[in-house]
N, C-alpha and C positions, 0 to 999 in steps of 0.2 A: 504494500500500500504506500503510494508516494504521498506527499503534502497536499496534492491537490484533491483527491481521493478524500483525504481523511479530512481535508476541510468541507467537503458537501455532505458531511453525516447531522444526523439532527442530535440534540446537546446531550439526548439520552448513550445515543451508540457513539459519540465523541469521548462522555465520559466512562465509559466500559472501559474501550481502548485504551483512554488514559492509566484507568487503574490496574489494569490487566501487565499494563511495563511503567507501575513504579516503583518497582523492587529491580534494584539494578538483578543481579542472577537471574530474574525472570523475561527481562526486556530483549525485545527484538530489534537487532539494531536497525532495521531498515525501517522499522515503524517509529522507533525514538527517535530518529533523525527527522522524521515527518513530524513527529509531537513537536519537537526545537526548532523548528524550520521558521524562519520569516513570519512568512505567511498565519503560522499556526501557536507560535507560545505563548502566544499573549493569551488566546483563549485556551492552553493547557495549564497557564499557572492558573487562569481563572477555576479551571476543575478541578485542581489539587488543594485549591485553598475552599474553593465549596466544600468538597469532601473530608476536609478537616475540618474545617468551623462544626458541621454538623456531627463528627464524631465528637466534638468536645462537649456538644450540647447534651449529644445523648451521655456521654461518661458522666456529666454536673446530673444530669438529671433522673438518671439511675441511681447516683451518690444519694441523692434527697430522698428518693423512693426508698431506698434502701434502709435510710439511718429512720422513717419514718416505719418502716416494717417488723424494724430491729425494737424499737419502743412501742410499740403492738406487741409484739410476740412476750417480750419481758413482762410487759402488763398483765399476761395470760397465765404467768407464771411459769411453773418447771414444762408444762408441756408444751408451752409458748416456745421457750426457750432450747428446749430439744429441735422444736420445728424450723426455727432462728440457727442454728448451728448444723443440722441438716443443709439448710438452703444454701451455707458459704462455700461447698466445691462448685458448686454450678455455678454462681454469682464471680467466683474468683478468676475462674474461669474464662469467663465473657471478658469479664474484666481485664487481662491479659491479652487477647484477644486482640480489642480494642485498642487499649494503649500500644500494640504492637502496628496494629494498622495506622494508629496516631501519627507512632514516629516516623514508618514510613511514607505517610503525605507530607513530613516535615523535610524527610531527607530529598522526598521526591523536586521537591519545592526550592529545595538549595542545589541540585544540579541543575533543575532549571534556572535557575539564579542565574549560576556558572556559563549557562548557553549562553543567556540575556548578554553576557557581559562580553564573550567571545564575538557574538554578533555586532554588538556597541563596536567593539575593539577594529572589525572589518571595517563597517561603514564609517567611522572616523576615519581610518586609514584613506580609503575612496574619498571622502571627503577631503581630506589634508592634500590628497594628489589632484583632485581637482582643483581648487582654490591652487596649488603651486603651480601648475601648468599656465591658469592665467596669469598668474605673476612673473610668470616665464615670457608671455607673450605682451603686457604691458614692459616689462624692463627692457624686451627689444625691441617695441615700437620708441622708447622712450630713445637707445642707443642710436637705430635709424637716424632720428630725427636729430641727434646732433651731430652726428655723421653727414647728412645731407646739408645741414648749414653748414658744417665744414668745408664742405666740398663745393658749396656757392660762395662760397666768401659773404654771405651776407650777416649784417650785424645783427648781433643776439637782442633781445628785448630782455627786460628783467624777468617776464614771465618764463620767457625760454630757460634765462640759468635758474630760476627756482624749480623749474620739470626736471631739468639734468639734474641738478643737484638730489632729487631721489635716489640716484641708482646707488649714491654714494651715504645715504641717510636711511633708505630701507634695509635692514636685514631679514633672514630667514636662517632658523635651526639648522646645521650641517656637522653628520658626525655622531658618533656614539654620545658625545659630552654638546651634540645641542648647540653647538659652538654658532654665536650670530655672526652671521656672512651677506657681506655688501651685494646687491641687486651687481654691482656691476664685476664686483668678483666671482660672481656665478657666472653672466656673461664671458668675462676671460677664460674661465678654465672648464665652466662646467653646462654653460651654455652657450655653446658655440651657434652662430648667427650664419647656419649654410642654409641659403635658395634653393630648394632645387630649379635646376635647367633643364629648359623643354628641350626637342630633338631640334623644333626650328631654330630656338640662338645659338646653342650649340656648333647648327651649320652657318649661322651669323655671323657666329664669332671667327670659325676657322677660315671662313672669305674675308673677314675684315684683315685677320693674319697673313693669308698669302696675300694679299691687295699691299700689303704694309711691306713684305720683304722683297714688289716685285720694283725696277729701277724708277717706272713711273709713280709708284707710291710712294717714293722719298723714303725709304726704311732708313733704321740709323744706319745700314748696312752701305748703303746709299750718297748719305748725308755729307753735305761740307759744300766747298766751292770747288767747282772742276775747272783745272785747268786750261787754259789756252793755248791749243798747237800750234805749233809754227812760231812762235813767241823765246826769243833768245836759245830759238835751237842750234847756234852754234853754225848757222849757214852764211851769215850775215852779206845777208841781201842786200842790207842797204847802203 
């Protein structure tokens, strides 16, 4: 029975299931992992703590009955009281019984706790990688952007150096010890800022390359002032 299964049962045949594996040596693990599941613990703890609240009621309430039977019977005198000490294997009995299934809706209760906590532990995690990712992708638009005014020459406005000055003012946890690490220290070493390249620039780029090293496109290969033939070659024409 997966999670999704065992969440369409009505709260009668939900709560069977549940109590059928909440004794760990009884549990099936393919159905405890559906009990723990997402989808499903929140209305498992709800049936382990039903099913405890109402054994506690019935234990108080058997307690009363009882201590009110026991003062009967004594009232009866010696025959009362033979009847009163007959009834205590039965009673003790139940009694054990009881408290035994008690503790295991409590133990049941505390490994789901334990689920609760493992599952928390995930989605924090998804959550922390989420939020880091856009921090990731805000710290390189942020880098772009001062890279591109570099690259124009054009002058920064104060708004501009107070966005740059984030990269250098934010931190984030990095490392066993948590250690806070600058937006633009991640940049340098641990967020590296690669494009991918379509197949078109690609072929862009390598025409603009042979274009550059051929003699018409001035490569540096190319470059300088060329001389003049015929120019104090030693023939002296004139």
């Amino acid at each position: 029975m997966d999670a999704h299964q065992l969440s369409a049962l009505d709260d009668a045949e939900y709560e069977q299931i549940a109590k059928e594996n909440a004794h760990p040596p009884a549990r099936d693990p393919e159905v405890w992992a559906a009990l723990t599941h997402p989808i499903n613990i929140a209305r498992t703890r709800e049936a382990y703590t039903g099913m405890l609240e109402r054994t506690a009621v019935t234990l108080r309430n058997r307690k009363v009955e009882r201590d009110a039977f026991q003062q009967e019977c004594f009232a009866r005198g010696e025959a009362g009281k033979q009847e009163w000490f007959a009834s205590r294997t039965e009673y003790d009995r139940w009694r054990r019984r009881a408290g035994n299934f008690h503790q295991t809706m409590q133990k049941a209760i505390a490994d789901v706790g334990r689920a609760q906590k493992t599952i928390n532990r995930s989605v924090n995690h998804q959550l922390a990688q989420h939020h880091r990712e856009r921090l990731r992708e805000l710290a390189t638009a942020i880098s772009r952007h001062q890279a591109q005014h570099a690259r124009s020459g054009a002058i920064a406005e104060q708004c501009d150096y107070e966005l740059w000055r984030l990269l250098d003012q934010l931190t984030i946890p990095l490392g066993p010890a948590d250690e806070p690490t600058t937006l633009r220290t991640m940049l340098d070493i641990y967020w590296p800022d690669v494009e991918p390249v379509s197949a078109q620039r690609a072929a862009e780029e390598q025409a603009e390359t042979a274009m550059r090293q051929a003699p018409g496109g001035r490569s540096a290969h190319y470059s300088g002032v060329p001389r003049a033939r015929h120019v104090n070659n030693g023939k002296r024409l004139a």
